[in-house]
C-alpha positions in Angstrom: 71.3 101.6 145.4 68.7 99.0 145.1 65.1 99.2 145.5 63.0 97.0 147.2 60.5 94.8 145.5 57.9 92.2 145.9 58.5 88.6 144.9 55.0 86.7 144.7 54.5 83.1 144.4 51.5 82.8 146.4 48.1 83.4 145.5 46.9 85.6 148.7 49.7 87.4 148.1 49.4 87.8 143.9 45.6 89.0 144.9 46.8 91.4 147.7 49.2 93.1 145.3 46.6 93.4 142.6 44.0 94.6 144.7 46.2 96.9 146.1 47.3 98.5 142.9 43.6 98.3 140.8 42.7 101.9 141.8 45.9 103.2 139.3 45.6 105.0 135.7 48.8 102.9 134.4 51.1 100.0 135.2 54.1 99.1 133.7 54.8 95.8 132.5 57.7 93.3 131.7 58.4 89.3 131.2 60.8 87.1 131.0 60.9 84.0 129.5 62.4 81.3 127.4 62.0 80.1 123.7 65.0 78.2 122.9 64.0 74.7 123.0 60.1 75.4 122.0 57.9 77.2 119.4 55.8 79.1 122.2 57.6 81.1 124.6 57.6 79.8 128.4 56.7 82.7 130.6 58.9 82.3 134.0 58.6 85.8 135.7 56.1 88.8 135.2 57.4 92.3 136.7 54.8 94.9 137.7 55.8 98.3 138.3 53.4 101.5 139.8 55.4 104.7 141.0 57.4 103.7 143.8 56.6 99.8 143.8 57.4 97.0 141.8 57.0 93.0 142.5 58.2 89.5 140.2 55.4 87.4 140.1 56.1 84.0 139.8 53.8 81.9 137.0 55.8 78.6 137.8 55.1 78.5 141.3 51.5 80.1 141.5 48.6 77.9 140.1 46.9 80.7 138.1 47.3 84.3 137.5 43.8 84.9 137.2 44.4 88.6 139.5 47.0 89.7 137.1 45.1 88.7 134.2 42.4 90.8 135.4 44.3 94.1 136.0 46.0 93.4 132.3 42.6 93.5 130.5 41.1 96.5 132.5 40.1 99.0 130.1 40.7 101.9 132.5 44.4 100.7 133.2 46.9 101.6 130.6 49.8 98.9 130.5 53.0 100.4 129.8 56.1 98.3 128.3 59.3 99.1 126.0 59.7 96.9 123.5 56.5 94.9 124.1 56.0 92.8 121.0 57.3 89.3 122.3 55.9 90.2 125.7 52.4 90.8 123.9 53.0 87.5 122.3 52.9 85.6 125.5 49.8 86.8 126.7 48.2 86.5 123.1 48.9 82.6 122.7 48.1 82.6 127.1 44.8 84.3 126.7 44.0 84.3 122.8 43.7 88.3 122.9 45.7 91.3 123.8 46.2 93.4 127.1 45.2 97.1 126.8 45.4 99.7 126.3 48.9 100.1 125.4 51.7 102.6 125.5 55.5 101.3 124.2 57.9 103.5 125.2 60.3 102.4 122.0 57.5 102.8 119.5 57.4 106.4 121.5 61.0 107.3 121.7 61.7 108.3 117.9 59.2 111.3 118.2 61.6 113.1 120.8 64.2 112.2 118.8 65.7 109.1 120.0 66.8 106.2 118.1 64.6 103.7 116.7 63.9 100.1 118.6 65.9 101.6 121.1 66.9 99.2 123.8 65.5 99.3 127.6 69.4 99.9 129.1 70.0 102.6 126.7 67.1 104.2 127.1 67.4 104.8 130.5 70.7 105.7 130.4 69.4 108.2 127.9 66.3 109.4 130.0 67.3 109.1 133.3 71.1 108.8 133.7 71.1 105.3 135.2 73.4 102.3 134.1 71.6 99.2 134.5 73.0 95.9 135.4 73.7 93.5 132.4 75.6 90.2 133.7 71.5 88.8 134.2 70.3 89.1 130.3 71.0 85.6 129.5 69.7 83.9 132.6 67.7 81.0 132.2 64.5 82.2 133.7 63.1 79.1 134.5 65.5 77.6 136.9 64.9 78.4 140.5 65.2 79.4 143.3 65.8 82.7 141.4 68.7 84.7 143.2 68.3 88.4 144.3 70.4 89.9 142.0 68.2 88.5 139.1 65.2 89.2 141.0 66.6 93.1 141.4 67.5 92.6 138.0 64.3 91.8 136.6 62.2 94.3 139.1 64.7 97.2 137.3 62.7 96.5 134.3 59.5 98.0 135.1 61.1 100.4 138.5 62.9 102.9 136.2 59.9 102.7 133.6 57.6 104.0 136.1 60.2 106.6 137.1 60.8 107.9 133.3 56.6 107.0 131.9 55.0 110.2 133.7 57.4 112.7 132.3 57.9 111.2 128.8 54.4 111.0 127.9 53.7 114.7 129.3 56.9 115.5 126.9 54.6 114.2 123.9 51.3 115.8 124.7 53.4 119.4 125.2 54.9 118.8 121.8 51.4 117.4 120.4 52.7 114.3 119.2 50.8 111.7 121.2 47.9 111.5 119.0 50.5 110.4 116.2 50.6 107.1 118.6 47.5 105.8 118.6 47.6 103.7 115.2 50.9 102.4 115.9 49.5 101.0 119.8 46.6 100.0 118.2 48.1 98.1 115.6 49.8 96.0 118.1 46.8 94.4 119.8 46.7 92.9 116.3 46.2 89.4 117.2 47.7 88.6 113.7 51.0 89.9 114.2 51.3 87.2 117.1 49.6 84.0 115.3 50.9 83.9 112.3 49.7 81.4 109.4 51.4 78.4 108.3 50.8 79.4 105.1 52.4 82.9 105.4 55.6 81.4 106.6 58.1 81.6 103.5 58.2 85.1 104.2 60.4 85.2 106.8 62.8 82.8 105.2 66.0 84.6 104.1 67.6 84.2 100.4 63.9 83.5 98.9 63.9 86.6 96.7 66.8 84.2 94.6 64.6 81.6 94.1 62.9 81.0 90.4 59.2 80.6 90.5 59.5 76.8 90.5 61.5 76.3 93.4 59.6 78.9 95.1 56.7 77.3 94.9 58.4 74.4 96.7 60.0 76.5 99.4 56.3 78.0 100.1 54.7 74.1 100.8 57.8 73.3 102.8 57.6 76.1 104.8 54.0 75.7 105.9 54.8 72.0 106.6 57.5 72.7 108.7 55.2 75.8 110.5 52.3 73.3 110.8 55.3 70.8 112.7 56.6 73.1 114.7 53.2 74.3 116.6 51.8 70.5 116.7 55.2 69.3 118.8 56.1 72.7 120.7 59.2 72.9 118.7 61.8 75.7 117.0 61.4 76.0 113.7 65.0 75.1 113.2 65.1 72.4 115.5 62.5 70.6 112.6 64.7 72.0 109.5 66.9 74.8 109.1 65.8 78.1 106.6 69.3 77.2 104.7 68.6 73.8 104.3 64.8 74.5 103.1 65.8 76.8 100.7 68.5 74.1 99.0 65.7 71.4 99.3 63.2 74.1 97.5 66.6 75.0 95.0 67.5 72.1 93.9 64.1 70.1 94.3 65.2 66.0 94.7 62.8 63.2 93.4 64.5 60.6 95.9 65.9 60.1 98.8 69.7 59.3 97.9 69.7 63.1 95.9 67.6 64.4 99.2 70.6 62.7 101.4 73.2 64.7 99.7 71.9 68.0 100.9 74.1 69.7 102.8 72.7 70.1 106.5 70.3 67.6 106.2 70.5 65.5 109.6 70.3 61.6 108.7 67.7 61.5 111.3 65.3 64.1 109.6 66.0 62.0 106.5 64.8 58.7 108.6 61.8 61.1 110.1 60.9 63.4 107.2 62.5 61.9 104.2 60.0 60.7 102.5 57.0 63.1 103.3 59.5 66.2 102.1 59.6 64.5 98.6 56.0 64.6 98.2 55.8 68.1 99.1 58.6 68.9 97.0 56.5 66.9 93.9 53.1 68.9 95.8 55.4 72.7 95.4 56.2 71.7 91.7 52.5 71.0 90.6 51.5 74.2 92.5 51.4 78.0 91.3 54.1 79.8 92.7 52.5 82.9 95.1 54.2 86.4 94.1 57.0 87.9 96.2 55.5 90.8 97.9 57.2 94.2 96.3 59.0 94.5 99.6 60.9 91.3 98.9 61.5 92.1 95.4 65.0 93.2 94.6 65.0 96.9 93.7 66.0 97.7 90.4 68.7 100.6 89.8 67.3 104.0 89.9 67.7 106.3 86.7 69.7 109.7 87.4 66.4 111.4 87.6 65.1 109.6 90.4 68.7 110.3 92.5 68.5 113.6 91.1 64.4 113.4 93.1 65.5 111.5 96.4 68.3 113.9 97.2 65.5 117.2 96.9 63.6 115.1 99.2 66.7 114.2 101.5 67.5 117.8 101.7 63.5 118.8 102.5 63.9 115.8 105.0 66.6 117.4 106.8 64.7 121.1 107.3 61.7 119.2 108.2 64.3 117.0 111.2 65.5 120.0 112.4 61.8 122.0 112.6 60.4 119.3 115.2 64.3 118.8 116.7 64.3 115.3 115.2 67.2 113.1 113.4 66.9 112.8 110.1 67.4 109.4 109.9 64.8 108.3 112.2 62.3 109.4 110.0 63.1 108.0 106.6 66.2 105.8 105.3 68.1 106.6 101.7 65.9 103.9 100.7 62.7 105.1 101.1 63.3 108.2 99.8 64.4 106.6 96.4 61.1 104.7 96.7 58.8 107.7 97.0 61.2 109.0 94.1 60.1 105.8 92.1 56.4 106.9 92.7 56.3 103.4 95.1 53.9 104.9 98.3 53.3 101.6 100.6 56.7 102.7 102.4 57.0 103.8 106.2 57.4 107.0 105.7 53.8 107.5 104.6 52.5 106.0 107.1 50.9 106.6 110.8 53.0 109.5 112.8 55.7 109.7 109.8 53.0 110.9 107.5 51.8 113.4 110.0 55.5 114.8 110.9 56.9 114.7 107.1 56.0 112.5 104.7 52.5 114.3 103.4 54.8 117.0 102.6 57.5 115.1 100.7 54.8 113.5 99.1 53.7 116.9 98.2 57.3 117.9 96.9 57.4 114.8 95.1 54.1 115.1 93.1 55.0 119.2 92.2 53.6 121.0 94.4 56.0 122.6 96.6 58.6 125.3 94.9 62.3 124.4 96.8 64.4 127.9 96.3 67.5 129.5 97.8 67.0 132.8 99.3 69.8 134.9 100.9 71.7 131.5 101.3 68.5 129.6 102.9 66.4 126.7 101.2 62.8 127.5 101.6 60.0 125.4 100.3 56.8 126.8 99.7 53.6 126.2 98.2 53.0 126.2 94.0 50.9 128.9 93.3 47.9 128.8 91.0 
């Protein structure tokens, strides 16, 4: 059955709506929008949703959102959203700061025992029984006139999130767990996890952790060139140079343009464009020092048999700790962040914001000696070291 909604494209009626919804505690929020030919995300459609209303509002057709923008930076409102990163995104390059304060409902989901980065159509489905429509997830948002069924479609969004918000966050305070969530929503109205800088941009390359120091050292000035390009003309990264074809500049490091010409991948007309700027920063990432690969990019060397021997007391404290707060192992540490806390390493999720709270002070404690693991009528127990 479908549920009405609002589509707004007018101002009187964008203020109406607002006004008429400024009096509640929270909202829930969604976007959509399109990225595929640009750097920035477009925004083409913002849903709304309070209990039992939701509206579209339409950014193409409406001269400002100046009413919306208002209700979004309310301090007394809290702005609900699953999944909000890219949404936040939007209104951090719009605005230059973040909405809040925030509540994300897949950030939430793993301390009831859901999976992590859960999607929105499973998670309903999981919550509240319902099957959403999916024949709408690859519209293109910013044709129009938008149809009904996308409109309905897009109005789900934030409908069943207002349905299933109430309920899920009372779930967390019962269990005294939503306090665990306040770093992790505070952490994402982080304005740096939405502007990124040029210069920060090799990270996010893939196969850099095979690069020697030389060639990395080219792959880091190419990277921030081809950041800094990409803002300045509104562009993909790709669409200025692909990762693969960076990394084989970076590799094998030409000094002209007929050895630059005979990378694979390389477009003639980036040649004819680039060609001869990407040989001076290749000369440019030579001359330069090399930055370290952060330990997390670092390929992890093989674990001695006492480590194994460590990770698998932890994995097995893991699992009675999962099954004390009726949570999946799994969602709370991976096989390879238990060898790390094995290896001594602690800059690993599992130490960190509702993780630590829930289990990983106690591994940590198992790990450093100071827990006794024994069998006692055919039950493991860990308890304190005495004296």
């Amino acid at each position: 059955m479908q549920d009405n909604y609002e589509f707004i494209d007018q101002d009187a009626d964008l203020a109406r709506f607002c006004s008429e919804i400024r009096a509640e505690p929270w909202i829930t929020v969604d976007t959509e929008f399109i990225r595929e030919r640009t750097y920035y995300p477009q925004l083409c459609l913002v849903q709304v949703g309070v209990p039992g209303r939701s509206a579209c509002i339409d950014p193409l057709a409406l001269p400002g959102l100046g009413p919306l923008l208002e209700l979004l930076y309310d301090d007394s409102i809290t702005k609900v959203f699953h999944a909000s990163s890219q949404d936040l995104e939007i209104f951090a390059h719009l605005e230059g700061r973040i909405p809040g304060p925030l509540f994300d409902t897949q950030l939430a989901a793993p301390l009831l025992g859901l999976p992590e980065q859960m999607g929105y159509g499973n998670f309903v489905r999981e919550m509240l029984g319902v099957s959403l429509e999916k024949s709408h997830s690859r519209t293109d948002w910013s044709r129009r006139p938008l149809s009904a069924e996308q409109l309905q479609y897009a109005a789900d969004d934030v409908r069943y999130l207002s349905d299933l918000y109430p309920g899920f966050r009372a779930r967390l305070e019962e269990l005294g767990r939503l306090q665990w969530l306040a770093p992790e929503f505070e952490a994402l109205a982080d304005m740096d996890r939405y502007c990124q800088a040029p210069g920060t941009a090799w990270l996010r390359i893939r196969g850099l952790e095979k690069l020697r120091p030389r060639a990395l050292g080219v792959l880091q000035v190419l990277a921030r060139w081809r950041e800094q390009v990409a803002k300045e003309k509104n562009l993909p990264r790709n669409w200025v140079l692909k990762d693969d074809v960076l990394v084989d500049i970076a590799r094998l490091s030409p000094d002209n343009l007929d050895k630059l010409s005979r990378i694979r991948g390389l477009p003639d007309k980036s040649i004819s464009r680039y060609g001869n700027h990407i040989l001076e920063l290749v000369r440019d990432g030579i001359a330069s020092d090399a930055e370290p690969l952060p330990d997390w990019k670092r390929k992890g060397r093989k674990s001695t048999v006492q480590e194994e021997a460590l990770a698998d007391l932890l994995q097995t404290s893991l699992r009675l700790l999962a099954e004390r707060y009726a949570i999946n192992s799994t969602v709370l540490a991976s096989r390879k962040h238990l060898l790390a806390l094995a290896r001594g390493e602690e800059d690993i999720p599992l130490l960190k914001g509702w993780r630590r709270e829930m289990v990983g002070a106690e591994l940590l404690a198992i790990r450093n000696g100071e827990r006794i693991v024994s069998v006692e009528s055919g039950q493991v127990t860990v308890s304190p070291r005495k004296g």
